[in-house]
N, C-alpha and C positions, 0 to 999 in steps of 0.2 A: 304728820305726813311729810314725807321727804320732799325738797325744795323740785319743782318742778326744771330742767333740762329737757329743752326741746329742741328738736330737728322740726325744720325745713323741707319737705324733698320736692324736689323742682321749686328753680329759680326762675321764671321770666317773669311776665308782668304781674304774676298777683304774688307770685313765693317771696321775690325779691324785697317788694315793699314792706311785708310781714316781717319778713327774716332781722330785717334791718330795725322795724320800728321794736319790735319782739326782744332784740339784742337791747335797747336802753335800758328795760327791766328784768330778763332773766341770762342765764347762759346757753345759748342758741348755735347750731351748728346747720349751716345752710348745705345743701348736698343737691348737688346735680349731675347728673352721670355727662354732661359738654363740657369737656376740660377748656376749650376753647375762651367759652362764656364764662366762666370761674377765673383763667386767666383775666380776662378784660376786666372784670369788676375786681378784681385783687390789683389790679391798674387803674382804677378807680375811672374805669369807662362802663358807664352804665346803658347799653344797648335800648334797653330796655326805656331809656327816655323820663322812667316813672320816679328814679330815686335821685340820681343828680351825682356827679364826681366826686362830690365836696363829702357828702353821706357816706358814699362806700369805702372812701380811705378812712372816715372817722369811725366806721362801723364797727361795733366789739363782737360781731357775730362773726363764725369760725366760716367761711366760705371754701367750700371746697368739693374734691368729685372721690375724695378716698372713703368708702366703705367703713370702713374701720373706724371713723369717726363718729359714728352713730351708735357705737357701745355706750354703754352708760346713759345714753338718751331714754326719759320716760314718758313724755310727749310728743308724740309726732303728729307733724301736719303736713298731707299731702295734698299739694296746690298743680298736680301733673294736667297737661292736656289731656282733652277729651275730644277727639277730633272724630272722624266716618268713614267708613272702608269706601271705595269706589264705587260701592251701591246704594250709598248713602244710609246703611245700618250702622250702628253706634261701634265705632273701636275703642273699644275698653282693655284694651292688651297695656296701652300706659298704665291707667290705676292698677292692674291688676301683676304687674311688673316692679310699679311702687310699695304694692302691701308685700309682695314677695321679699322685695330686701328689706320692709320695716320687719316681717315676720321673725327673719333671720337673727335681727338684735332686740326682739318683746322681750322686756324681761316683765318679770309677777308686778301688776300693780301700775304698770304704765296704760298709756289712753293712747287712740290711736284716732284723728279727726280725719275727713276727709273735707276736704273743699269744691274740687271740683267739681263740676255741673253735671249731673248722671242724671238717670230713669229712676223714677221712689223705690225702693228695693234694693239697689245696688250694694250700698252698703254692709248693709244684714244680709244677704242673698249672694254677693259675691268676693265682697271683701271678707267680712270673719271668716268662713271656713278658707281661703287662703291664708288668716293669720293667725287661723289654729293647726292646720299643717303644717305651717313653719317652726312656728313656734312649739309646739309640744304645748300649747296653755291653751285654756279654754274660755271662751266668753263668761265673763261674770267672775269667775272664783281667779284666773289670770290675770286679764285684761280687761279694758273697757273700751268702747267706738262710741264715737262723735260721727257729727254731719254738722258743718258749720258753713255755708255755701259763700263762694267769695262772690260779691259786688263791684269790685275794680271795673273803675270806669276808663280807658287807657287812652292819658293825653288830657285827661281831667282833672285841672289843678285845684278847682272845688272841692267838688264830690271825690274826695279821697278815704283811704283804709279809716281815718280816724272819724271821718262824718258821714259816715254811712251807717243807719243802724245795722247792728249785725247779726243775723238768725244764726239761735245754738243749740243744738240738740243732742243727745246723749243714749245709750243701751239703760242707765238708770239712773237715779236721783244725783246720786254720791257723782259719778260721773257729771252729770249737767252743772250741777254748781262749779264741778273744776274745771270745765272748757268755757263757762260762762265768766269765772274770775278771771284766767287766762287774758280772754278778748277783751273785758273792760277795761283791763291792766294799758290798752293801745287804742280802743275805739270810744274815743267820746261821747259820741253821739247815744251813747250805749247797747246793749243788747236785748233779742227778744227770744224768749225761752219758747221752742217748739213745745209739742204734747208728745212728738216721737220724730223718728228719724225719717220716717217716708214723709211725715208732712212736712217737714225742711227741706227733703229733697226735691219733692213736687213744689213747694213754693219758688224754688229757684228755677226749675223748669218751666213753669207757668211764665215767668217774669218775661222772659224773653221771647216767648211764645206768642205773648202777651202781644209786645210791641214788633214783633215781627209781620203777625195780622192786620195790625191799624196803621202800618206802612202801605201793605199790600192794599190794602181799601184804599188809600191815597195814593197810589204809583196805580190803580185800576182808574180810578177817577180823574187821573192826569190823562191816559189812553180816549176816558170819553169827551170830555173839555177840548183836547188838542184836536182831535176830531172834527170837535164844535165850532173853532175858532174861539173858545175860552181861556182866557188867564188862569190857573187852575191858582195861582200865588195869592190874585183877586177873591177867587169864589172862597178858599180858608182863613184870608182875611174881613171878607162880611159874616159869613158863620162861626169866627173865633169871636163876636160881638157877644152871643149867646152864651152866656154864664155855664152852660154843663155843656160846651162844644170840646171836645176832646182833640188838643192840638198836636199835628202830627203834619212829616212833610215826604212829600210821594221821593224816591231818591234811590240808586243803589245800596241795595243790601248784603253786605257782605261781613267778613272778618271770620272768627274762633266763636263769636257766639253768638249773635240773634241768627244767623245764614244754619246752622249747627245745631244747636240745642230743641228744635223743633223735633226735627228729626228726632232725638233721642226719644219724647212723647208719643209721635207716633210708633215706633216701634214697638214701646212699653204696650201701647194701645190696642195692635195688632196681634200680638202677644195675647191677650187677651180675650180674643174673637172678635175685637172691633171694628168698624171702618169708620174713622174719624172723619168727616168732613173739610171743616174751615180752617185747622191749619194745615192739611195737604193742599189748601185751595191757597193759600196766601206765602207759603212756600212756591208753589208754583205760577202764579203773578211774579214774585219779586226775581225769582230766575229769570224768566224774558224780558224785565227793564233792560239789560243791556242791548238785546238785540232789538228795541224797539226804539231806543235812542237811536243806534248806528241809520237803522233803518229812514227816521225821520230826518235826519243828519241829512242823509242823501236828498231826500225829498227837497229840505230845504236849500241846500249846497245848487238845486234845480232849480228852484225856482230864484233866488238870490242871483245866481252867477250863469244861468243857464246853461250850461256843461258841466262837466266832470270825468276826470281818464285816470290812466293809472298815475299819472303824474300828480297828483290830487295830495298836497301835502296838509296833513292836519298835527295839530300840536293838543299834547295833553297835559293842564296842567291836576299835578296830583295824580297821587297812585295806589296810597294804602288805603287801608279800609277804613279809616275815618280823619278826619281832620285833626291833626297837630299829635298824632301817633304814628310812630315808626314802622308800626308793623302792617307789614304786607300780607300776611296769612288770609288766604281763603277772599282776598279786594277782589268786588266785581269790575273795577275796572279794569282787569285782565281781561275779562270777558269782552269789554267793550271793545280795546284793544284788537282782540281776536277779530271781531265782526268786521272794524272801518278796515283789516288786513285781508280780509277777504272780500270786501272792497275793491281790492287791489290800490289799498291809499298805504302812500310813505305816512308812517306816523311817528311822530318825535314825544318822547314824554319825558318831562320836567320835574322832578318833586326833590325839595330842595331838606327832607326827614327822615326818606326811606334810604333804608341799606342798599345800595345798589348792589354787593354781592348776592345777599340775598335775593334781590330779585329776578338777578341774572341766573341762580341758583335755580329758584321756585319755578321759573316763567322764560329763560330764555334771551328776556326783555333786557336791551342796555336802558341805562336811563342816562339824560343828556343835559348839559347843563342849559343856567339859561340865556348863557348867551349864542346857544342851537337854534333857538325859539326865534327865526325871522322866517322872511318868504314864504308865511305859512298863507293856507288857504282858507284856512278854519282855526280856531283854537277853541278846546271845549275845558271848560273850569270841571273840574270832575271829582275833586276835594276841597273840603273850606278849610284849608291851614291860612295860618293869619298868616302867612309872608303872602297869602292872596289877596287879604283884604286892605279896605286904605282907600281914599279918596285918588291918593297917585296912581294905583295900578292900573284903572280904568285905560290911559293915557298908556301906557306901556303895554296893555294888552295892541292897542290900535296900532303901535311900532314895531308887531311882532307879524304882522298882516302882511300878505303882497299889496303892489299898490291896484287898487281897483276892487279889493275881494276885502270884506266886511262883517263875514258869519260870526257870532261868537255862539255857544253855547253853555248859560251858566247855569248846570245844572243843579245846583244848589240855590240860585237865587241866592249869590250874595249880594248882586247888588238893585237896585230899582233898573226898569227897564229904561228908563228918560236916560241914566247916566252912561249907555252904550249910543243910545241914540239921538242927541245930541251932540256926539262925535262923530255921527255917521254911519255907527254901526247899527247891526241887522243881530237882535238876539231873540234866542228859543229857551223855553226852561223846561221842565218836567210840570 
């Protein structure tokens, strides 16, 4: 068998990492149609946050946005988003945009994996016949398809490409051994052979479905506790005592994929004749944690300060969608954002990882440094990046206050409540 040359297609947080680790043992050619983002990482600026400056200059993998470089490729792996039309049904026009230029250069005898997050079927159902019209080849006696679904956890310097086990799956045997040697080739932890390609795909679908749901039960349970006058931090701390208590923290739900990938099942679902239940139920919980923050906000902002006007400055600190990653795609703190402006509150947001082009891009939003962050009236922690955390922040959250007003809200419970209020302040969590 001829030595394996593999492309890449699409570079952000999951192609990137691949491309790079993939490039120490084979010849690799990373291909993304943003020349922009190919410049930066050929500058050894990693956007991306995941691979680091020092990797991309030393990288032996071929980075680039020119077509023509994917000739002679007999491996491809397409790592493209998988994002939602504005009705929240599954936009599949990236993969299916992907398999159209992998079609173009199949030649007899190459494999073609997909990674991305899709509905079980996708694959077989929409990718091969896109890469048997391109191609003139035909499944089996041509070419062969993978589904190897990516796990990149972003801003996870643990849980990375190589300790993650890695689900691999194949069109047939001959194939499955070769995308399973491929990944073992980079992923330590090693691999776990599917029985077909829809049950890899539904396994990655599930994942996140999975924990999108047992969020929603905890962000529903914070709405009844806050109600109560209960610590909801308290009541998961005496129930996490119980050996099979399943730990989980109520919080915004956003980003590319638990906020996303639900979606794609229900669809699949519907499609089917069915009406799913509990993940339309817990999709739609974790949609109104923003607006029931903002809302309690207010509440509190009442009862703390006894007024509130348009002059009402609040500070945000953090922005993407999750802590100590750069990426702003699909953050409900947008959301939140949106509601304290309809409010009619000045709002300053601070995050010291995210792009501010891009967010100015995405959302409008300038972001401000932090020496913006005074004469506020509120400040709400709204991501856990460790430039939040630390025993000193506490004290610098307090210097960022007018003098007289005290609110903080750490939604994330980073820290004990004694440690706000012993300095005077007044904090809310989820």
């Amino acid at each position: 068998m001829e030595e394996n040359k593999i492309a890449v297609i699409g570079l952000g947080y999951v192609g990137l990492p691949l491309a790079v680790e993939l490039a120490k043992h084979y010849e690799v050619v990373g291909f993304d149609l943003n020349q922009e983002k190919i410049k930066a990482y050929r500058d050894g600026i990693d956007v991306t946050g995941e691979v680091g400056g020092t990797a991309l200059k030393e990288t032996r993998a071929r980075l680039t946005s020119d077509e023509k470089a994917l000739k002679g490729c007999n491996f491809f792996i397409v790592t493209v988003p998988t994002p939602l039309h504005p009705d929240r049904t599954p936009n599949l026009e990236p993969v299916k945009s992907a398999f159209r230029t992998v079609g173009k250069h199949l030649s007899k005898g190459a494999i073609v994996v997909l990674e991305s997050t899709v509905y079980p079927g996708t694959t077989e159902e929409i990718g091969v016949p896109i890469l048997e019209e391109t191609s003139g080849l035909t499944l089996g006696d041509g070419f062969k398809v993978g589904y190897s679904p990516e796990r990149i956890n972003p801003g996870d310097k643990v849980h990375t490409l190589s300790t993650i086990i890695k689900i691999v799956s194949a069109s047939d045997k001959a194939g499955l051994k070769r995308v399973g040697d491929v990944y073992r080739s980079v992923v330590k932890a090693g691999v776990y052979e599917a029985p077909s390609i829809r049950v890899a795909e539904a396994a990655k679908v599930i994942e996140n479905a999975q924990r999108d749901v047992n969020i929603a039960f905890m962000n529903e349970l914070s709405v009844i506790f806050n109600r109560m006058g209960i610590d909801t931090a308290e009541v998961l701390k005496a129930a996490g005592t119980k050996w099979n208590f399943l730990h989980f923290s109520p919080g915004l739900v956003g980003g590319h994929c638990i906020g996303v990938d639900p979606h794609y099942l229900i669809y699949k679902a519907e499609l089917l004749g069915l009406a799913p239940l509990v993940v339309p139920a817990g999709r739609a919980v974790n949609e109104g944690v923003a607006k029931f923050v903002a809302d309690q906000m207010v509440r509190e902002l009442l009862r703390v300060h006894g007024s509130i006007g348009t002059d009402t400055r609040v500070g945000i600190l953090g922005f993407t969608f999750k802590e100590n990653s750069p990426d702003s795609r699909n953050t409900k703190v947008a959301d939140l954002v949106r509601e304290l402006k309809r409010y009619g509150f000045e709002v300053v947001i601070h995050d010291p990882i995210a792009d501010p082009e891009a967010v100015r891009r995405e959302y409008g939003f300038e972001l401000a440094e932090k020496d913006s962050l005074r004469n506020l009236d509120a400040v709400v922690i709204a991501v856990g990046h460790d430039a939040f955390r630390g025993t000193g922040f506490v004290p610098e959250i307090r210097s960022m206050l007018k003098d007289g007003r005290r609110m903080v809200f750490d939604l994330k419970t980073l820290y004990p409540k004694e440690a706000f209020r012993k300095i005077g302040l007044e904090v809310w969590s989820l």
